[in-house]
TORNU-574028 format. One record per atom (N, C-alpha, C, CB): atom name; residue in three letters; x, y, z. Coordinates in steps of 0.02 Angstrom, whole numbers, plus 50000, padded with zeros to 5 digits. Glycine has a CB too. Layout:
REM TORNU-574028
site|code|X|Y|Z
CA|ALA|X|Y|Z
...
REM end
This chain:
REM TORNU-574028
site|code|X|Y|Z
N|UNK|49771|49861|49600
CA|UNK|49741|49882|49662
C|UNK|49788|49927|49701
CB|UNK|49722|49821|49703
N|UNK|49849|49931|49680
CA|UNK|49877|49965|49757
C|UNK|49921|50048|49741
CB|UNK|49951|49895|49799
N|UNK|49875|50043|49649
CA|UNK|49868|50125|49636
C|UNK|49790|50148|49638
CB|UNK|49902|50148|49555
N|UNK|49730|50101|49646
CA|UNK|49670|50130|49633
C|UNK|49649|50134|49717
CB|UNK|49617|50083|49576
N|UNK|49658|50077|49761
CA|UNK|49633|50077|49822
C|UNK|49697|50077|49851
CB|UNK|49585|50024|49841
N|UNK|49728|50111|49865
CA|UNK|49804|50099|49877
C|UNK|49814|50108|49963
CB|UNK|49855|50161|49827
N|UNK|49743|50158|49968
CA|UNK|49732|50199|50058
C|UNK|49689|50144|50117
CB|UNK|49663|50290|50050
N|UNK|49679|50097|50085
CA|UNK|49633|50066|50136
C|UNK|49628|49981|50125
CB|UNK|49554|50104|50126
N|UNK|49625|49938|50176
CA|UNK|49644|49882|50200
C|UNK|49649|49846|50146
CB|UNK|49607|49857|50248
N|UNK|49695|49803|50121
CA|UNK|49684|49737|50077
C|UNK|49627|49707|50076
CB|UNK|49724|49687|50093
N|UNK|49595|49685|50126
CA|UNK|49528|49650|50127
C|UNK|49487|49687|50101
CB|UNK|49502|49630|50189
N|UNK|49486|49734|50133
CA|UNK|49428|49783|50093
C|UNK|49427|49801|50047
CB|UNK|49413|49832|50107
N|UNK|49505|49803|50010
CA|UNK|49495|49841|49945
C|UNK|49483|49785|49885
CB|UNK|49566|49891|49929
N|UNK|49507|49692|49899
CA|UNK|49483|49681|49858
C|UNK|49405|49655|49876
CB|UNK|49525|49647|49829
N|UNK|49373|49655|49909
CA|UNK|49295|49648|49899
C|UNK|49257|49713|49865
CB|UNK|49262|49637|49975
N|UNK|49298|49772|49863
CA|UNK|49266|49810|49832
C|UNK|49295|49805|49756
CB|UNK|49266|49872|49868
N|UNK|49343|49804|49764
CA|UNK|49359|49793|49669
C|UNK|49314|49732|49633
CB|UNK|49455|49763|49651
N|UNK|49281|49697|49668
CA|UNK|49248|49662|49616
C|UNK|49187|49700|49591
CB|UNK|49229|49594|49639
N|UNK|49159|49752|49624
CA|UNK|49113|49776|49593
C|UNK|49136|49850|49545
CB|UNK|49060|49783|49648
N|UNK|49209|49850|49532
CA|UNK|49221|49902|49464
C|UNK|49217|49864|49417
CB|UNK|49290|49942|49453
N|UNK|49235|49926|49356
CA|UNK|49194|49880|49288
C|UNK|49287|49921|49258
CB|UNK|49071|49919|49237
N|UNK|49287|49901|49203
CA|UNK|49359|49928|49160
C|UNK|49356|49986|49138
CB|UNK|49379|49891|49097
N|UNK|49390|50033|49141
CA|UNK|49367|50094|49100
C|UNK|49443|50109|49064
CB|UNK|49330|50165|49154
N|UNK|49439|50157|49015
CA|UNK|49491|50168|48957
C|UNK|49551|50217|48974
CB|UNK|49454|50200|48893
N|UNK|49509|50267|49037
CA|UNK|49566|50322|49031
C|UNK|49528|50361|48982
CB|UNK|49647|50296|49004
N|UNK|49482|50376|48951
CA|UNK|49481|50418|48880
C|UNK|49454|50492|48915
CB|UNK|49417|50379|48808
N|UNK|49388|50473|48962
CA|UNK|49374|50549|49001
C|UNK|49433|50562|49057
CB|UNK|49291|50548|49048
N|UNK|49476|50528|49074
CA|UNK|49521|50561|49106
C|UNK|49576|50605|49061
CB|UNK|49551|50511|49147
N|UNK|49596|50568|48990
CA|UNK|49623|50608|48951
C|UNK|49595|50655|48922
CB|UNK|49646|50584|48916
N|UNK|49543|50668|48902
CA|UNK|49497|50709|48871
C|UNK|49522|50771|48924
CB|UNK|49408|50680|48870
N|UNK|49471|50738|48996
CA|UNK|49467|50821|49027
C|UNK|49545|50841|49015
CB|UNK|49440|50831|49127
N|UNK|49599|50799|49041
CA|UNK|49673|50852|49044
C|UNK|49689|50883|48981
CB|UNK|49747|50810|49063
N|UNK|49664|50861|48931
CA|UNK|49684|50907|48865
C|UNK|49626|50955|48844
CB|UNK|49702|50858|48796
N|UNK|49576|50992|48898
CA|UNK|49521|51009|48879
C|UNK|49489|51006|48826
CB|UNK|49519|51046|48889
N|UNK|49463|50938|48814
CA|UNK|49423|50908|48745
C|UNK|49340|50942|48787
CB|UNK|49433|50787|48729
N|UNK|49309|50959|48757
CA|UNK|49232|51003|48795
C|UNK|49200|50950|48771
CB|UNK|49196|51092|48767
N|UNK|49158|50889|48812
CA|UNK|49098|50835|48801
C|UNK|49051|50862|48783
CB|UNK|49075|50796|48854
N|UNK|49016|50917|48801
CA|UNK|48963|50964|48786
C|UNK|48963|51019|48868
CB|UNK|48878|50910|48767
N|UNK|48914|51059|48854
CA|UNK|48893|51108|48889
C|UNK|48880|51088|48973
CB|UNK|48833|51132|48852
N|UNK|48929|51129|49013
CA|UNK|48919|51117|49091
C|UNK|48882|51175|49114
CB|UNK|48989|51111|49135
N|UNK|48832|51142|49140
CA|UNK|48785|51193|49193
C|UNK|48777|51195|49243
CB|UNK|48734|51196|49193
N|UNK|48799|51160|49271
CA|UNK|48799|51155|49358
C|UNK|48882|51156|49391
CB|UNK|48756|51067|49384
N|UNK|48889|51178|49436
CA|UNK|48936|51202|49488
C|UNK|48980|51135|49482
CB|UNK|48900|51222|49572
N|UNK|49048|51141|49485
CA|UNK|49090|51081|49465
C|UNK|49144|51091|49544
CB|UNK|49138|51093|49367
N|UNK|49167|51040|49570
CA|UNK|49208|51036|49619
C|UNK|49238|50975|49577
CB|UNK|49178|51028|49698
N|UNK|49316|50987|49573
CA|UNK|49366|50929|49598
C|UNK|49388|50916|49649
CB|UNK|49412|50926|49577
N|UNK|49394|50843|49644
CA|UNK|49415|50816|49699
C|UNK|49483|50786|49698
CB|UNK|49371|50774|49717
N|UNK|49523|50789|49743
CA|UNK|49596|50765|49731
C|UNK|49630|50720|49802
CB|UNK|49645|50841|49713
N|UNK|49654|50688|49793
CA|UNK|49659|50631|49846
C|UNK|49754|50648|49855
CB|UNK|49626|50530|49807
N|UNK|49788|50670|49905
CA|UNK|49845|50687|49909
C|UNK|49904|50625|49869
CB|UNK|49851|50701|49985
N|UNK|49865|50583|49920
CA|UNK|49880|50504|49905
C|UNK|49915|50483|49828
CB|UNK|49802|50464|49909
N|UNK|49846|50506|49791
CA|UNK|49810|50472|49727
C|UNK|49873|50447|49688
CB|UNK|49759|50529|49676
N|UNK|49897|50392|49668
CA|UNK|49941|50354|49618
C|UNK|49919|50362|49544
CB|UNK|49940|50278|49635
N|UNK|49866|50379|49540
CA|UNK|49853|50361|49467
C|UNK|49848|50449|49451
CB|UNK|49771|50301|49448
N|UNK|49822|50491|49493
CA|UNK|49805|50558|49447
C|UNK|49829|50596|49518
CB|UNK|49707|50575|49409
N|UNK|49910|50610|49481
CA|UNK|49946|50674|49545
C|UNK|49918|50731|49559
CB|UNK|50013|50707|49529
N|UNK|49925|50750|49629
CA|UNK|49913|50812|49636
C|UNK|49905|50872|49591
CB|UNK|49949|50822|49666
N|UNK|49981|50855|49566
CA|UNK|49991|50912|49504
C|UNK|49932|50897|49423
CB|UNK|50094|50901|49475
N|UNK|49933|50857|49433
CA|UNK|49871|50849|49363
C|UNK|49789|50849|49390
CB|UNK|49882|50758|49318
N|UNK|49788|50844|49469
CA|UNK|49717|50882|49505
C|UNK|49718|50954|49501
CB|UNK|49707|50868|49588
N|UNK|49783|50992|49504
CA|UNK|49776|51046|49510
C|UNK|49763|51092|49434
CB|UNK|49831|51058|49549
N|UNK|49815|51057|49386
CA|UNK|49783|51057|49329
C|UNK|49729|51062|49297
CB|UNK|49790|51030|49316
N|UNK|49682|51024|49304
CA|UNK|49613|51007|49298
C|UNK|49565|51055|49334
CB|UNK|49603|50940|49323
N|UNK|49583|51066|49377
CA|UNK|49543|51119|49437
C|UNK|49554|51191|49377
CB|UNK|49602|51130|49542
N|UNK|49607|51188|49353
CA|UNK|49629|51279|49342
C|UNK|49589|51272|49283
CB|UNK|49725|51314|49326
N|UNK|49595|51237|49244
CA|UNK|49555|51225|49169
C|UNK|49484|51256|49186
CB|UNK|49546|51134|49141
N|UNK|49451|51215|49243
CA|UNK|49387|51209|49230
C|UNK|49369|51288|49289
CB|UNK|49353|51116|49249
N|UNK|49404|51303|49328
CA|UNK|49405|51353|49380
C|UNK|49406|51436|49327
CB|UNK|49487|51336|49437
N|UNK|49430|51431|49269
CA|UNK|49462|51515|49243
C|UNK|49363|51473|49181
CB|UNK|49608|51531|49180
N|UNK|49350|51429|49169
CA|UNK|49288|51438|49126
C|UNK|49215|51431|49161
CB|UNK|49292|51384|49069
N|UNK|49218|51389|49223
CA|UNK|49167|51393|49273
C|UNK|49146|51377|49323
CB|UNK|49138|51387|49264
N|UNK|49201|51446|49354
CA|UNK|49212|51448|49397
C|UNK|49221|51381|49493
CB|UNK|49177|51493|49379
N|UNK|49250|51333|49449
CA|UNK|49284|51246|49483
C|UNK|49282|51285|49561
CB|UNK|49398|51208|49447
N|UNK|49255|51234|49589
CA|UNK|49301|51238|49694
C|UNK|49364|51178|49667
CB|UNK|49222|51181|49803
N|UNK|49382|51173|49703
CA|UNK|49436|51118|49748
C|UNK|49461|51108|49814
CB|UNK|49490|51121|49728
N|UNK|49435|51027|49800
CA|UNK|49466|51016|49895
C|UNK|49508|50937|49884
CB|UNK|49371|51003|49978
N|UNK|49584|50939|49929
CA|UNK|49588|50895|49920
C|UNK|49597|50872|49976
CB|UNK|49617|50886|49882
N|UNK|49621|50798|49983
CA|UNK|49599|50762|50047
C|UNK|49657|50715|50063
CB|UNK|49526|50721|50039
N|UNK|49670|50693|50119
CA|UNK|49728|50639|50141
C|UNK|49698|50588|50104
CB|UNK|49742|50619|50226
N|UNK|49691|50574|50047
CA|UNK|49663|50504|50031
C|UNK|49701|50467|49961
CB|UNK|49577|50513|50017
N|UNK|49688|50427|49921
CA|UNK|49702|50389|49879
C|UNK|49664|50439|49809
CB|UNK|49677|50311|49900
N|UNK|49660|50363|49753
CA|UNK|49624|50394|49682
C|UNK|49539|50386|49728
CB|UNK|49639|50327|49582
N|UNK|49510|50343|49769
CA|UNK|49439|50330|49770
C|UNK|49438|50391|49856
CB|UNK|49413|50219|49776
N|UNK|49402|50425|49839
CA|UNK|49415|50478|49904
C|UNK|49357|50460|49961
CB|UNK|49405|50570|49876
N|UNK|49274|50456|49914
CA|UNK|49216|50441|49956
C|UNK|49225|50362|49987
CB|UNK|49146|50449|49908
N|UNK|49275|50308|49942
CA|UNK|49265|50253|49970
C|UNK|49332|50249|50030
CB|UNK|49262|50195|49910
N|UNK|49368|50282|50045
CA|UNK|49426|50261|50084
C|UNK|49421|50326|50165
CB|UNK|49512|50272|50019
N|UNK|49367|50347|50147
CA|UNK|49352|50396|50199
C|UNK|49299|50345|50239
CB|UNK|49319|50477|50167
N|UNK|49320|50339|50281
CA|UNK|49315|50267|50336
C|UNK|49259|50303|50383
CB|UNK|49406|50241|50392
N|UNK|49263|50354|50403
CA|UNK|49235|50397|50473
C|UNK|49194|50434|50418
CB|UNK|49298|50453|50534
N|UNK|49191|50456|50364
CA|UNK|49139|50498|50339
C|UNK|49146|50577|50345
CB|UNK|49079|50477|50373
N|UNK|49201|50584|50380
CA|UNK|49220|50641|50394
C|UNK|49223|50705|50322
CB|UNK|49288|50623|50428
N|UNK|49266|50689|50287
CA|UNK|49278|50716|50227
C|UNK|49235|50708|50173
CB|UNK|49331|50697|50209
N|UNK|49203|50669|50184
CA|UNK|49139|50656|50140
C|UNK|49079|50704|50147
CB|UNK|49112|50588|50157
N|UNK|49093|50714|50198
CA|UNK|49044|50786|50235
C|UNK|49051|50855|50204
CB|UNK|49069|50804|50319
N|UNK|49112|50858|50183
CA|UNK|49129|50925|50173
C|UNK|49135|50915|50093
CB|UNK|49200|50954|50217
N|UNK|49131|50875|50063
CA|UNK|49087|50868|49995
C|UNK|49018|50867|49987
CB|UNK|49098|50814|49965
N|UNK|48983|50844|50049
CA|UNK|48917|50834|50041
C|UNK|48872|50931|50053
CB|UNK|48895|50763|50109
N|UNK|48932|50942|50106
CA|UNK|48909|51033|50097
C|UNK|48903|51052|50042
CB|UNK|48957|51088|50120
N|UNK|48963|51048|50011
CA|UNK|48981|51083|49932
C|UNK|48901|51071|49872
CB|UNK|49071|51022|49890
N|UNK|48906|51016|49896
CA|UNK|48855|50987|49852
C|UNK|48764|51009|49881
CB|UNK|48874|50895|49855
N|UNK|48750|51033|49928
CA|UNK|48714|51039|49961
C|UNK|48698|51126|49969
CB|UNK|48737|50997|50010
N|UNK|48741|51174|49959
CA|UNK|48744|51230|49949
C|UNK|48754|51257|49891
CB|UNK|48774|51246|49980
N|UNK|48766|51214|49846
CA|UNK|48785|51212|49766
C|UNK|48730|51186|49711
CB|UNK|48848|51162|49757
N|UNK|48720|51110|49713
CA|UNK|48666|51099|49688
C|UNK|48580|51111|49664
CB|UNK|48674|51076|49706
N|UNK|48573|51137|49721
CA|UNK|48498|51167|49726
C|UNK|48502|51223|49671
CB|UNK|48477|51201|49808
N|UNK|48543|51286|49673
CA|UNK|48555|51328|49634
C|UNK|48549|51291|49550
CB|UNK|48623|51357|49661
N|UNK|48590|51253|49535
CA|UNK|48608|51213|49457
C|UNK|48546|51191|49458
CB|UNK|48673|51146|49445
N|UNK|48506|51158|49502
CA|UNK|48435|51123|49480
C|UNK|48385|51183|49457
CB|UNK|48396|51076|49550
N|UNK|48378|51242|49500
CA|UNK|48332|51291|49478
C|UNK|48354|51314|49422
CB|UNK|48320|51344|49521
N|UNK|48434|51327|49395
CA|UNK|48440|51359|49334
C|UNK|48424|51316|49281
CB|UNK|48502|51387|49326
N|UNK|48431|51231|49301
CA|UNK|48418|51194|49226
C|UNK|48348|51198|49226
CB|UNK|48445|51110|49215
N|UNK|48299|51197|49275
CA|UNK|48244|51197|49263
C|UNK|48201|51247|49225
CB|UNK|48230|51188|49308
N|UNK|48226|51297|49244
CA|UNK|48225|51382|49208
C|UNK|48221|51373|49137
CB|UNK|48302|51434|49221
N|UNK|48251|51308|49104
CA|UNK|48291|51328|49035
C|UNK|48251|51257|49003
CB|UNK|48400|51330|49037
N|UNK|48198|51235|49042
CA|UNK|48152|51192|48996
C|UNK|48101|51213|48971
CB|UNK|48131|51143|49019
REM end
C-alpha cells in the first residue's frame, strides 16, 4: 500500500485496497518494451502521478514518447501517487482528464464507427 496509494489517508487507502484484484506487471512491461497488443484507434493520453512509487516519472515519460512519435500520445502529469483519479480528493485534476477525454473521444467513436 504505501507504493500503490502512497498520496492519500491510511484509512482510506485501505478500504479501498480491498476492492483491487492482483495483477502481474505483464501490460506494464509489455507497454515499456513496446510489445504492440494489437491496433490503437483512438487518441491515447498518459497519465503520470509525480508522486508515483511504482512507475517513475522517467518511465511515464518514456511511455508517453513511445506512444507520442506513433500516435500521436498527450501527457499530463499530476501532484499525485501511482492511482491519480482515486487520490484527487477535490476532483480538480480529474477535470482536466475528463476535458481530454471529452474533446478527444467523440472524434475515435466517429472514426471506429466509420470502419464497421
Amino acid at each position: 500500500m504505501k507504493h500503490v496509494l502512497n498520496r492519500i489517508p491510511e484509512q482510506r487507502a485501505w478500504s479501498l485496497l480491498k476492492h483491487f484484484r492482483t495483477e502481474s506487471g505483464l501490460v506494464l512491461k509489455e507497454a515499456m518494451l513496446g510489445v504492440e497488443v494489437g491496433p490503437i484507434s483512438c487518441p491515447v493520453l498518459v497519465i503520470g502521478g509525480i508522486h508515483d512509487k511504482i512507475l517513475r516519472v522517467k518511465y511515464q515519460r518514456l511511455l508517453y514518447q513511445q506512444y507520442r512519435r506513433r500516435l500521436n500520445a498527450k501527457y499530463m502529469d499530476f501532484p499525485m501517487g501511482h492511482m491519480v483519479p482515486i487520490e484527487d480528493a477535490d476532483g480538480r485534476e480529474l477535470r482536466k482528464i475528463l476535458i481530454f477525454l471529452n474533446q478527444n473521444v467523440p472524434q475515435a467513436v466517429e472514426r471506429s464507427l466509420a470502419t464497421v
